[in-house]
Kinemage of the C-alpha trace (Angstrom):
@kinemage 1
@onewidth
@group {chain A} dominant
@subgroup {mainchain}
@vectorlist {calphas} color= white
{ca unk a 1} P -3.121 18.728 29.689
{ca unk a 2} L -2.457 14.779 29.584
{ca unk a 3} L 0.990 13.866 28.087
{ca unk a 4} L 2.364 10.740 27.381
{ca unk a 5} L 6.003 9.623 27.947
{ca unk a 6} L 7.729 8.501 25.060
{ca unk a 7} L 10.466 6.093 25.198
{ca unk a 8} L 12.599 6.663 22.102
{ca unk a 9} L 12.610 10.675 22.445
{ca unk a 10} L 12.842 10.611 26.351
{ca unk a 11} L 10.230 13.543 26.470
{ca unk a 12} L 6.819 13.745 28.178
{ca unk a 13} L 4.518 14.627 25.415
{ca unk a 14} L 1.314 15.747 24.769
{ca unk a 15} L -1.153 12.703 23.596
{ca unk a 16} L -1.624 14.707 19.888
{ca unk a 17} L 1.722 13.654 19.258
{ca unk a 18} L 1.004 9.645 19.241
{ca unk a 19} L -1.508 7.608 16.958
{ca unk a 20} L -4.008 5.378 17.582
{ca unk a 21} L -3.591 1.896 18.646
{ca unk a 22} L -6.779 -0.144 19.761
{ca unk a 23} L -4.206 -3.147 21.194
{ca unk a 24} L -2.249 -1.107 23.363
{ca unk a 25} L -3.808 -0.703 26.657
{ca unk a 26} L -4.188 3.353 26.419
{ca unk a 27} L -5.407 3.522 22.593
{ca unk a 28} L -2.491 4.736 21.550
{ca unk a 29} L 1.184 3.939 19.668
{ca unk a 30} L 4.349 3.849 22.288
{ca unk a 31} L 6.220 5.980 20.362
{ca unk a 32} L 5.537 9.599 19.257
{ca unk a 33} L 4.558 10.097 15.345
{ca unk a 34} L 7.941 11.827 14.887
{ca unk a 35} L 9.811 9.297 16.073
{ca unk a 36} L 7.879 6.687 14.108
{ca unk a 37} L 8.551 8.685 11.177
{ca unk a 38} L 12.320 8.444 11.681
{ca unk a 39} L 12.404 4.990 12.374
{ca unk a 40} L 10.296 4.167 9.516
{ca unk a 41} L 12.355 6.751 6.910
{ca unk a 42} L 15.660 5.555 8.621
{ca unk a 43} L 14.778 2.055 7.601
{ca unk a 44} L 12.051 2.139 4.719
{ca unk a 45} L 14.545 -0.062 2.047
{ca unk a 46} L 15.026 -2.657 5.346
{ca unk a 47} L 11.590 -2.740 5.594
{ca unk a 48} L 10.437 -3.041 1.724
{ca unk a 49} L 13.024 -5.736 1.588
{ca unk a 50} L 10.980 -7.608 3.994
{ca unk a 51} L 7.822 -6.515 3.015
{ca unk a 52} L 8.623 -7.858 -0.493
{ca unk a 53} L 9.957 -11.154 1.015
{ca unk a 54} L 6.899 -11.269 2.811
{ca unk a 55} L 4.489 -11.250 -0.617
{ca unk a 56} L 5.990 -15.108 -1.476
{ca unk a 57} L 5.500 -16.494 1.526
{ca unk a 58} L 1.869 -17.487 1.982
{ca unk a 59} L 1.244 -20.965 -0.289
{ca unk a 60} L -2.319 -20.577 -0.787
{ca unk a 61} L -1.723 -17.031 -1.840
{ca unk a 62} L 0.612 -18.355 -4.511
{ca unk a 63} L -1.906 -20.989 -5.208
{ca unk a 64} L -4.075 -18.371 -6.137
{ca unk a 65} L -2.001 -16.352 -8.085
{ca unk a 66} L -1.210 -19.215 -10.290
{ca unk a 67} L -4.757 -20.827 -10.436
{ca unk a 68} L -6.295 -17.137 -11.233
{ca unk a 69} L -4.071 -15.086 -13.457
{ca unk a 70} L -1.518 -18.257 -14.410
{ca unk a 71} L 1.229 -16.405 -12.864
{ca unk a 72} L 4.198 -17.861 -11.089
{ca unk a 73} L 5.957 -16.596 -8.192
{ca unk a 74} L 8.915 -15.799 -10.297
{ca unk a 75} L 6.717 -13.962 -12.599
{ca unk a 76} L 5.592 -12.036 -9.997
{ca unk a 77} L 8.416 -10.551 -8.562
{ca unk a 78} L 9.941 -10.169 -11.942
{ca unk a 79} L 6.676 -7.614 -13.067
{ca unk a 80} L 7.343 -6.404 -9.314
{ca unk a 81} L 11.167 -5.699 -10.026
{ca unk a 82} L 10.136 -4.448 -13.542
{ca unk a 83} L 7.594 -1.732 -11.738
{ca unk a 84} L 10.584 -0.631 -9.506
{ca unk a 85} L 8.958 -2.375 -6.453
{ca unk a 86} L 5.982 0.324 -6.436
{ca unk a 87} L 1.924 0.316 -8.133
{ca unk a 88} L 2.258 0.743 -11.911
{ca unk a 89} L 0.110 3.937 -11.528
{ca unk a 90} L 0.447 6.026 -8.356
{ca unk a 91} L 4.322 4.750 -7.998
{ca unk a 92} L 3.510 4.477 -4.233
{ca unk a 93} L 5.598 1.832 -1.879
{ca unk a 94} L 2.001 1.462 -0.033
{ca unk a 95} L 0.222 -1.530 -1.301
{ca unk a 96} L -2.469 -1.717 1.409
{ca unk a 97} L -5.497 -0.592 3.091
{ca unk a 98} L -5.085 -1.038 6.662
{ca unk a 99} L -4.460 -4.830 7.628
{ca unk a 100} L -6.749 -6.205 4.700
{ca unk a 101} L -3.449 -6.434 2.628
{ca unk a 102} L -0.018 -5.906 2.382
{ca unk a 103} L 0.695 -7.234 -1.088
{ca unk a 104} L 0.694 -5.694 -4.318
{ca unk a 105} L -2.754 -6.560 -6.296
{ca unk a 106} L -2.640 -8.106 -9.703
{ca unk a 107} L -4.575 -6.109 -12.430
{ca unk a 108} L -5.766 -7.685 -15.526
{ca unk a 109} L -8.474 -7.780 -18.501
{ca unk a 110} L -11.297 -9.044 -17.012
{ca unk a 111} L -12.240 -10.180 -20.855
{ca unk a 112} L -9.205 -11.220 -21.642
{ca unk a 113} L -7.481 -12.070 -18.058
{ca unk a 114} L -4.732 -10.633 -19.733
{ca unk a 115} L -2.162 -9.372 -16.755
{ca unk a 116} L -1.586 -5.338 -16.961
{ca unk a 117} L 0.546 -4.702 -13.825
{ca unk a 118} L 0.865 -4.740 -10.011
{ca unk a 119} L -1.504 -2.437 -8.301
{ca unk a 120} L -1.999 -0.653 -4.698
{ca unk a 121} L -5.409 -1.103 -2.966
{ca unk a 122} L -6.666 2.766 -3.803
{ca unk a 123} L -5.590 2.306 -7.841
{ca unk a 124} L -6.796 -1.410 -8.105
{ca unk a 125} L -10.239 -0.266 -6.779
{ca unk a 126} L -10.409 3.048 -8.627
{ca unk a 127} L -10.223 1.623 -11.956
{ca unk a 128} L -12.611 -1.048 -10.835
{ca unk a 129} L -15.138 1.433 -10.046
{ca unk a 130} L -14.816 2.785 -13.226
{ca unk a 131} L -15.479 -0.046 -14.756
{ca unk a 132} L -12.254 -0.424 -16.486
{ca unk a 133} L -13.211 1.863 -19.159
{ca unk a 134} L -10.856 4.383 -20.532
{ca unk a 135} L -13.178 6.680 -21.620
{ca unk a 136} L -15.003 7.654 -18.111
{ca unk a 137} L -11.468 7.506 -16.764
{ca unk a 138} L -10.396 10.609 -19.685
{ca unk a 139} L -13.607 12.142 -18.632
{ca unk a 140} L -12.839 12.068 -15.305
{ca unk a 141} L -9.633 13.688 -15.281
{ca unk a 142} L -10.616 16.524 -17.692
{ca unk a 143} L -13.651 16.963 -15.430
{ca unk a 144} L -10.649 17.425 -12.160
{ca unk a 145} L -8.518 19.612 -14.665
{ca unk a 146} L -11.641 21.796 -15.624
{ca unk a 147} L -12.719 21.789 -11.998
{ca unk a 148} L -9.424 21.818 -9.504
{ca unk a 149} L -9.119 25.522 -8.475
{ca unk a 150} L -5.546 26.560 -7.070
């Protein structure tokens, strides 16, 4: 069996216990999933600190917030503080979908352009796909209450 020595644990490990990573030279992460884990739960209100900080920081991305929805930077962190730093639906602390983002996405009226809230990638899509439209949303959760066996 091929193991893998990991640096933070000091144990030789079997490769299961790392993820992928395409840049590292073997394909996978230098440290072992539980010790990522730790790390990450250790530190996760460092790291949303930074991660918000991190949402302000790219001009053009302000630019656009401002040009499409007429929403300032102060207005967005203010909704963002307002949400309690997580998507107005799911309440999850994971805005992305991979490395295409890592920014909360802004969901409005597309009639109106009204603002609603601050969205993760998953949510902001969903209600996309349905169109926006209450009523196949209500028909799709009775149809996952009528249908989700336990």
């Amino acid at each position: 069996m091929k193991t893998k020595w990991c640096g933070r644990c000091k144990a030789d490990l079997p490769l299961t216990y790392f993820a992928k990573n395409s840049a590292k030279k073997d394909g996978l992460q230098e440290r072992c999933t539980p010790c990522r884990n730790e790390h990450y739960n250790k530190n996760r209100a460092d790291i949303s600190e930074r991660r918000r900080a991190s949402y302000c920081t790219d001009t053009s991305w302000e630019r656009k917030i401002q040009y499409a929805y007429n929403l300032t930077k102060e207005d967005f962190l203010k909704m963002l503080d307002s949400q309690g730093n997580v998507c107005a639906i799911c309440r999850s602390d994971d805005w992305g979908c991979g490395k295409k983002t890592t920014r909360p996405h802004v969901d409005h009226n597309h009639e109106t352009g009204k603002v609603r809230g601050l969205l993760c990638n998953n949510c902001n899509r969903s209600l996309g796909l349905l169109k926006d439209n209450a009523d196949v949303l209500k028909s799709a959760v009775k149809y996952l209450e009528d249908n989700n066996e336990t």
